[in-house]
C-alpha positions in Angstrom: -67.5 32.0 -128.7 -70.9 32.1 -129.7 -74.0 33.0 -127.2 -77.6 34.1 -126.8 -77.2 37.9 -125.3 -80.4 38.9 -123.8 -82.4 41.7 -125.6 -85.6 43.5 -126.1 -87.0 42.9 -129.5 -89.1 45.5 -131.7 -90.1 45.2 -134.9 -87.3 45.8 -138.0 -88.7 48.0 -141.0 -88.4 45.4 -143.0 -89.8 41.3 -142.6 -86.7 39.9 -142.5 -85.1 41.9 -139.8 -85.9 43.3 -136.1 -84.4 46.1 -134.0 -82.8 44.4 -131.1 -82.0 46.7 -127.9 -79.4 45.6 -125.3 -78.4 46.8 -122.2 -74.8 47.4 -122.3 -73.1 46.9 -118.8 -73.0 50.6 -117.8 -76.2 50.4 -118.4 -76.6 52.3 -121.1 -78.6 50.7 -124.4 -77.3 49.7 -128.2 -80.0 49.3 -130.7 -79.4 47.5 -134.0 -81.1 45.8 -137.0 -80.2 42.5 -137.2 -81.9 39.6 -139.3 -84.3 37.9 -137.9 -82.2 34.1 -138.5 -80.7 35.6 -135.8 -83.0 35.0 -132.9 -84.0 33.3 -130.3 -87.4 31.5 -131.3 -88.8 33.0 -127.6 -87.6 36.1 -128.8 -86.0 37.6 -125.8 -82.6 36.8 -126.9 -80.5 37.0 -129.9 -77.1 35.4 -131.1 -73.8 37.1 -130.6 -69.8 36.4 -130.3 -68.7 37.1 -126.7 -65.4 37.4 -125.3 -64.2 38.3 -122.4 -60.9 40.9 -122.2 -59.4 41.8 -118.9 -62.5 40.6 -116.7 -65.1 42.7 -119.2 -67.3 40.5 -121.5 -67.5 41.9 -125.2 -70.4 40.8 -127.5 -70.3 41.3 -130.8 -73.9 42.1 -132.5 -75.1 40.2 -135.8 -75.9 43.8 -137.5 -74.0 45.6 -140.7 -71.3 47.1 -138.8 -70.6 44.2 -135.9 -71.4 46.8 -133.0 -69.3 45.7 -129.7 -71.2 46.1 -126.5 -69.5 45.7 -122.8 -72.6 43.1 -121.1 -72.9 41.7 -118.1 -72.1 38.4 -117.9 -75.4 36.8 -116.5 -76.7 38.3 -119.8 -75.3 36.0 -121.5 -76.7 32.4 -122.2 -74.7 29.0 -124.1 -75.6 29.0 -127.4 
């Protein structure tokens, strides 16, 4: 199911793309590049898949390699 995950954006090396960091539920943090169609015109959140598996919710980044993060649900916005 798609969702806004909420992130810290930084600036990608290139124009078309950003770094996104995101605070994975233990609390540790991902960071990615991911292009920039993919977020949130405030930019404080950017557009993942999200599932939830055995009362955990998964998202799955918009980057090369689809990096799966354990969030916190109240992280998660509808899309």
């Amino acid at each position: 199911m798609e969702k806004w995950l909420k992130c810290e954006i930084i600036k990608g090396m290139f124009s078309d793309e950003v770094t996104v960091r995101v605070r994975g539920e233990s609390g540790q943090s991902v960071a990615v590049f991911v292009p920039t169609s993919q977020i949130e015109p405030n930019q404080k959140f950017v557009r993942v898949r999200a599932f939830e598996k055995q009362g955990k919710f998964l998202a799955v980044l918009p980057d090369e390699r689809h990096t799966s993060v354990a969030v916190r649900h109240q992280d998660l916005q509808p899309a």
